[in-house]
Backbone as numpy.savetxt, mean C-alpha at the origin, in Angstrom:
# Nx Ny Nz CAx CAy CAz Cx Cy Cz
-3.12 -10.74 -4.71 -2.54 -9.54 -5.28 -2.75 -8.32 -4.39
-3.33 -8.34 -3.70 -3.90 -7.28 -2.39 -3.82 -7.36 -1.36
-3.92 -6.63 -0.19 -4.24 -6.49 0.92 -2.71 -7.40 1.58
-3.67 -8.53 2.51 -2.75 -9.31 3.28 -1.54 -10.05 2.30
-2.08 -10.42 1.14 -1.22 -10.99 -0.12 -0.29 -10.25 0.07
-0.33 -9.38 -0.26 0.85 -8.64 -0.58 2.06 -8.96 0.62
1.74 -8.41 1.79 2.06 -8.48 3.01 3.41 -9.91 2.77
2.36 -11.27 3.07 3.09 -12.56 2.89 4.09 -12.58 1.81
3.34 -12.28 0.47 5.21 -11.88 -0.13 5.94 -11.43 -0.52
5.79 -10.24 -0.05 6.73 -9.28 0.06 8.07 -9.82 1.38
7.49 -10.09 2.55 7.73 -10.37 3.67 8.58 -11.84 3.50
7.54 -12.72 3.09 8.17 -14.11 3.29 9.53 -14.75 2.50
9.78 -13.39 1.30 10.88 -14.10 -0.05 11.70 -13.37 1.13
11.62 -13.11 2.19 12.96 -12.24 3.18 12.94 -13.46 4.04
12.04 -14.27 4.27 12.33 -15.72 5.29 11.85 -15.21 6.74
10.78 -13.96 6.46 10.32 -13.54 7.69 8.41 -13.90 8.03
8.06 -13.58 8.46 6.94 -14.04 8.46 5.96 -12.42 9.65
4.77 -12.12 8.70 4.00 -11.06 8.74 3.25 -11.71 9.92
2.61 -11.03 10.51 1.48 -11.10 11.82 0.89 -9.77 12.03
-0.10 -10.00 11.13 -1.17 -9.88 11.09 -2.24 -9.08 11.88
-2.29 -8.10 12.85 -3.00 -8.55 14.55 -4.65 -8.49 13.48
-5.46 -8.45 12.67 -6.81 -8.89 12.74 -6.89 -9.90 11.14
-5.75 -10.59 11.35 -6.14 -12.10 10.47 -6.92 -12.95 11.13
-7.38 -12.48 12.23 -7.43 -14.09 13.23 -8.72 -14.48 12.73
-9.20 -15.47 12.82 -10.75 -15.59 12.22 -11.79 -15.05 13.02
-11.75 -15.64 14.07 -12.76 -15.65 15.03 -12.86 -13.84 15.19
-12.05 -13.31 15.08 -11.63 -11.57 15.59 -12.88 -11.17 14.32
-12.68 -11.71 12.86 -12.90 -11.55 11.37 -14.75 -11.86 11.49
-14.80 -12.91 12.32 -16.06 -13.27 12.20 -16.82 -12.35 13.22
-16.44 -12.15 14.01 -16.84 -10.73 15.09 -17.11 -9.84 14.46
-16.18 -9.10 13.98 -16.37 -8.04 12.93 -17.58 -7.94 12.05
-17.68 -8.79 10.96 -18.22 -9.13 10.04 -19.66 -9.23 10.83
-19.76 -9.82 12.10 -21.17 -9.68 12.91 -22.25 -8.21 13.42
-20.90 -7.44 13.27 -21.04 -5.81 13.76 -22.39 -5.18 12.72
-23.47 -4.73 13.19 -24.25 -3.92 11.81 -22.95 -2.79 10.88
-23.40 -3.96 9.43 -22.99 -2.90 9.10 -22.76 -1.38 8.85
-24.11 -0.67 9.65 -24.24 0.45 9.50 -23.51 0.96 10.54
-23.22 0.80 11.39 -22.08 0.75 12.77 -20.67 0.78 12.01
-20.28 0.53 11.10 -18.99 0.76 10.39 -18.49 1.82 9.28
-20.03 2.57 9.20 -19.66 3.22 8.00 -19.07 4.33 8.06
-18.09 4.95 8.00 -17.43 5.94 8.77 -18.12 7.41 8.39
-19.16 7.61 9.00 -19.63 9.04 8.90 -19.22 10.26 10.01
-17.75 9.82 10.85 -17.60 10.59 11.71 -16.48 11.32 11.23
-15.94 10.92 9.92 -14.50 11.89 9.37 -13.51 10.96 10.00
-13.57 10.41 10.60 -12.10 9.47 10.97 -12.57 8.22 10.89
-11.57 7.65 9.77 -11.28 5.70 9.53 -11.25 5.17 11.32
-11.21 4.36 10.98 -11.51 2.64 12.37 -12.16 3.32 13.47
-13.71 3.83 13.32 -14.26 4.44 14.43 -14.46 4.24 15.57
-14.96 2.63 15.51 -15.49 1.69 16.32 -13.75 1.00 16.91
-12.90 0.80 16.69 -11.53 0.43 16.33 -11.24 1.71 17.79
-11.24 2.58 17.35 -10.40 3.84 18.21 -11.26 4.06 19.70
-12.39 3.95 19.04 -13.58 4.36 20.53 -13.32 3.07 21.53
-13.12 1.92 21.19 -12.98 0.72 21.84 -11.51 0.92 22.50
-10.68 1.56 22.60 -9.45 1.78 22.72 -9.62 2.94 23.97
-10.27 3.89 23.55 -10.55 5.41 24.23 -11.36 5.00 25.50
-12.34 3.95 25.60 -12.58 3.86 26.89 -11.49 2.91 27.39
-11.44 3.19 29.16 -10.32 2.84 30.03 -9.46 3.32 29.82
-8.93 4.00 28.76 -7.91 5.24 28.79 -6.53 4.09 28.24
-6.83 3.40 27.39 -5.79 2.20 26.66 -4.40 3.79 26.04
-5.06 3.91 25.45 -3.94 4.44 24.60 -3.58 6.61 24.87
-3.10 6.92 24.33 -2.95 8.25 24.80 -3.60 8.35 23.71
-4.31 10.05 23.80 -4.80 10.70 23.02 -4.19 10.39 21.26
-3.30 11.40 21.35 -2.69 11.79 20.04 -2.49 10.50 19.63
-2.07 9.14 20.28 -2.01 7.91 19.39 -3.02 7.52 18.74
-4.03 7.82 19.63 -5.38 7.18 19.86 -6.19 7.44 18.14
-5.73 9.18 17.72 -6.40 10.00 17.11 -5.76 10.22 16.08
-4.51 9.95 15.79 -3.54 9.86 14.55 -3.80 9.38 13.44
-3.71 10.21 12.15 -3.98 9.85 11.18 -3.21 8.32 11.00
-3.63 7.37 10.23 -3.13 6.33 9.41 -2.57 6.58 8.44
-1.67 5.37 8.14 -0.52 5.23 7.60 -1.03 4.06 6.57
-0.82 4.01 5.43 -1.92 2.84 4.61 -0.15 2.03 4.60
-0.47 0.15 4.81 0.65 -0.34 4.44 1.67 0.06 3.37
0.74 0.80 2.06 1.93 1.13 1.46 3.06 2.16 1.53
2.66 3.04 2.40 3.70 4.03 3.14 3.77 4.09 3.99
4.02 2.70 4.98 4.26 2.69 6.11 5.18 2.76 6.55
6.86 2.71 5.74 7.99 3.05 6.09 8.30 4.73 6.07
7.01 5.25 5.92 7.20 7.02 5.92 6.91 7.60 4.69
6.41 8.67 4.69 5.81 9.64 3.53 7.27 9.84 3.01
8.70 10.51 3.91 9.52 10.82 3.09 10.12 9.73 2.41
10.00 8.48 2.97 10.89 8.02 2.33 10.77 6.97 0.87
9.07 7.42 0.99 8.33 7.23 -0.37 8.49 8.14 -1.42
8.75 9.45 -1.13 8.84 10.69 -1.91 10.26 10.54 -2.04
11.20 10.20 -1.13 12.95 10.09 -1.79 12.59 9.35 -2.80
12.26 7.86 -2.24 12.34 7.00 -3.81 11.97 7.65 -5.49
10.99 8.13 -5.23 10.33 8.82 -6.44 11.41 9.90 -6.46
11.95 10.52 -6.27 12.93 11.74 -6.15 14.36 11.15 -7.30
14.84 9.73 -6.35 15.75 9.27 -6.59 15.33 8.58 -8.45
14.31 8.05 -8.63 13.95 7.40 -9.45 14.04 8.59 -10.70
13.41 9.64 -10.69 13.39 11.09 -11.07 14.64 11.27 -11.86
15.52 11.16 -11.34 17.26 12.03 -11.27 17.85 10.77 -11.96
17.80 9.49 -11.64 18.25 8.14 -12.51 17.97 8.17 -13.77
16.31 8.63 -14.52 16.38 8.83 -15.60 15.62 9.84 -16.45
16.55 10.36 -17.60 16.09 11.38 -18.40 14.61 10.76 -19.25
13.82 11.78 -19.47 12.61 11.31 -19.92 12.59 10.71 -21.43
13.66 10.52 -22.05 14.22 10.19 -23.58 14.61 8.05 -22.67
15.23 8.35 -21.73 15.80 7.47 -21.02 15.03 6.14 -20.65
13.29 7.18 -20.17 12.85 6.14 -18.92 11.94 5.47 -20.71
11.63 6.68 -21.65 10.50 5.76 -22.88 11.42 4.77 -23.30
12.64 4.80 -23.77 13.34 3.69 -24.19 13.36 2.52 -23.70
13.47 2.55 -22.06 13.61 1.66 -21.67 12.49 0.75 -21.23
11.69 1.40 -21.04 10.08 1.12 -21.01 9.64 0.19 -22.21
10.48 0.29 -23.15 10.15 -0.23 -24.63 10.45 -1.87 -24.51
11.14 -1.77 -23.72 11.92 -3.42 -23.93 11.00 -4.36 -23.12
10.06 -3.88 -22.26 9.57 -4.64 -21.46 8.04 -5.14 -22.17
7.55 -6.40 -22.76 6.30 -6.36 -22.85 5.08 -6.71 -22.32
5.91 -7.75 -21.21 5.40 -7.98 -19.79 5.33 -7.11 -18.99
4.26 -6.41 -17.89 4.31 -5.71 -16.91 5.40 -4.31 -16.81
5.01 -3.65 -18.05 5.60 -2.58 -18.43 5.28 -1.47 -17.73
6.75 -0.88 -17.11 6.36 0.23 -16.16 6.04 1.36 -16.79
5.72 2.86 -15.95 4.73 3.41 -16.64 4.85 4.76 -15.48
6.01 4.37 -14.55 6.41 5.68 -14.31 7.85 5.51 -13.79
8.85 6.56 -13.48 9.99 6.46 -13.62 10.83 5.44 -12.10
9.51 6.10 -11.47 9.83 4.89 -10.24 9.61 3.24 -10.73
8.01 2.89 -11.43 8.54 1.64 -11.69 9.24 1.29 -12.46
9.65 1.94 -13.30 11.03 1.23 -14.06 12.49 1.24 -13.00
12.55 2.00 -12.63 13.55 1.56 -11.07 13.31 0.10 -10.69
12.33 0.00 -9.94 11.69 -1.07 -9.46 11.93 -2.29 -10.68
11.49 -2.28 -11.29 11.43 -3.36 -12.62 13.16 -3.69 -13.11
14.01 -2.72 -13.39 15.43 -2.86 -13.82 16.12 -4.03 -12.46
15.44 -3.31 -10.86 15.90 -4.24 -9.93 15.80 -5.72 -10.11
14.51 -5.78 -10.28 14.03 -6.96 -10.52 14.81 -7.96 -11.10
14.64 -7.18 -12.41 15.62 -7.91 -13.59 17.43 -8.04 -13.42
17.55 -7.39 -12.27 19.07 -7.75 -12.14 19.20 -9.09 -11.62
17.92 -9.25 -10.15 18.15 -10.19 -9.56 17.55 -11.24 -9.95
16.58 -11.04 -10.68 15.84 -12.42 -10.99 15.69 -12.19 -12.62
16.63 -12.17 -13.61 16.68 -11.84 -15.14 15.60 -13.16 -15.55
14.76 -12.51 -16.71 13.60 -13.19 -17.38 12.86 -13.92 -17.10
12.80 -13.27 -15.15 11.43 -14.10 -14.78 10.18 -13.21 -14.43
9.91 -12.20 -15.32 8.91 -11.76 -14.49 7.69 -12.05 -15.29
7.47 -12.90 -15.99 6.39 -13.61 -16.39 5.73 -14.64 -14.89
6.52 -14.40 -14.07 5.82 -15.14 -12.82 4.85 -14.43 -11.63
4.98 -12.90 -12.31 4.56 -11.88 -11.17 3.34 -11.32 -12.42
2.35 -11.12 -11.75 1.23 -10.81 -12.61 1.00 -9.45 -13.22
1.45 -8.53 -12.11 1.44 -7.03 -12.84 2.45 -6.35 -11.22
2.53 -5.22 -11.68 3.35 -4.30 -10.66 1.99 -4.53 -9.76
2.11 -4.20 -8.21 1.13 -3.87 -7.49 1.09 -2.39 -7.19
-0.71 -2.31 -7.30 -1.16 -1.26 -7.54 -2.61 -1.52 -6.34
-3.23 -0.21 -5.87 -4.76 -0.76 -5.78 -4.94 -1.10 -6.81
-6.22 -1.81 -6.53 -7.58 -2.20 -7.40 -8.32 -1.54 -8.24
-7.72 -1.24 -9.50 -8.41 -0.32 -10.10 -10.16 0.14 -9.81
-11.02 -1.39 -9.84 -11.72 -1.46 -9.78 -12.58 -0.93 -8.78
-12.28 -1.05 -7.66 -12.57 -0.06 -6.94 -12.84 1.05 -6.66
-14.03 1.80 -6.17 -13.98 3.15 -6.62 -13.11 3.93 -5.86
-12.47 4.75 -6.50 -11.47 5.61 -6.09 -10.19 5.36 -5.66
-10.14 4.32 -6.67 -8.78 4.07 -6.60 -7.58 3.16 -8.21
-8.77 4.49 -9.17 -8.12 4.12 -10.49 -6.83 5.13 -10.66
-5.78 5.02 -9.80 -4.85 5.70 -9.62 -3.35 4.86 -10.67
-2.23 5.94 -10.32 -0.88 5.47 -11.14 -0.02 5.30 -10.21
-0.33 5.57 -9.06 0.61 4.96 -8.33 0.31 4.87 -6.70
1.32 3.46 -6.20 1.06 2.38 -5.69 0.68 3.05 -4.15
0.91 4.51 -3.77 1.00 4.87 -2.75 -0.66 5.11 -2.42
-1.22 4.98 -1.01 -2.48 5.36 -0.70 -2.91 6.41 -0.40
-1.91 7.12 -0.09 -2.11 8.60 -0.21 -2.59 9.33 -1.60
-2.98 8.94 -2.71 -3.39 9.17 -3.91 -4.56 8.42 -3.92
-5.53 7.77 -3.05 -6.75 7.61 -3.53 -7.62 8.57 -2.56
-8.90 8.49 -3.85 -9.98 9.36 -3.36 -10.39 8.95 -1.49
-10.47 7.87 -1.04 -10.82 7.59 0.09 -9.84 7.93 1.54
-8.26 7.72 1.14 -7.74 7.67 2.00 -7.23 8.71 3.08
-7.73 9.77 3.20 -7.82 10.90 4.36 -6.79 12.07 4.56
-6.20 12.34 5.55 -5.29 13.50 5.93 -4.27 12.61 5.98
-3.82 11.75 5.90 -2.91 10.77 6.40 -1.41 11.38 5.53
-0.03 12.21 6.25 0.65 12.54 5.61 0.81 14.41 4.70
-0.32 14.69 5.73 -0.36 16.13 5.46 -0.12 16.80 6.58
């Protein structure tokens, strides 16, 4: 339901296939070898160790080097996460989106974008969404990230990214 999950199928019902660059194991088991206290980002910028490993030999230019992140879920662009929600907005009146919200008792959306999202669904794949477990969202569970919506730019952790 997370992370790389998501990735595979979202990606794969298109007949394409995701790569990954730190699925690899051996890369995973490296990592995971690192003290953890060596990872904890107390310098104000995410992938510390990630960027500094890059910055010597002069791999990448600066401003790439130093650029805020982009969390997979708005990786096709801040605007064109904010059109959707825009567009979703203007599709329905707020008398519109509770009604329709009503019919669903499975994985009932809960803002005007996912009922967009959900009506799609149901065009193309009618009375199957008893096969999909819930809309994806973070992890509630997680701290700081008992949010309403799916974008990462709304959790407590995730940085300047988009400002």
């Amino acid at each position: 339901m997370y992370d790389v999950l998501r990735a595979d199928r979202c990606i794969s019902v298109n007949s394409l296939e995701a790569r990954v660059p730190f699925g690899d194991l051996d890369f995973a088991s490296y990592v995971m070898a690192i003290d953890p206290a060596m990872k904890v980002n107390t310098y104000g910028k995410g992938k510390y160790l990630l960027r500094r490993a890059f910055r010597e030999g002069g791999w990448l230019p600066e401003d790439i080097l130093m650029r805020e992140k982009a969390a997979f879920s708005d990786a096709v662009g801040h605007s064109m996460a904010d059109d959707l929600k825009a567009y979703a907005e203007r599709q329905y009146t707020d008398e519109d989106f509770e009604a329709r919200c009503k019919k669903y008792d499975h994985a009932r959306p809960f803002t005007k974008e996912s009922l967009l999202y959900r009506e799609i669904f149901e065009e193309f794949y009618p009375g199957q969404a008893d096969m999909i477990v819930d809309f994806w969202m973070p992890n509630r569970n997680w701290e700081g990230c008992d949010v309403n919506d799916p974008s990462a730019r709304y959790l407590s952790n995730y940085g300047d990214s988009g400002k």
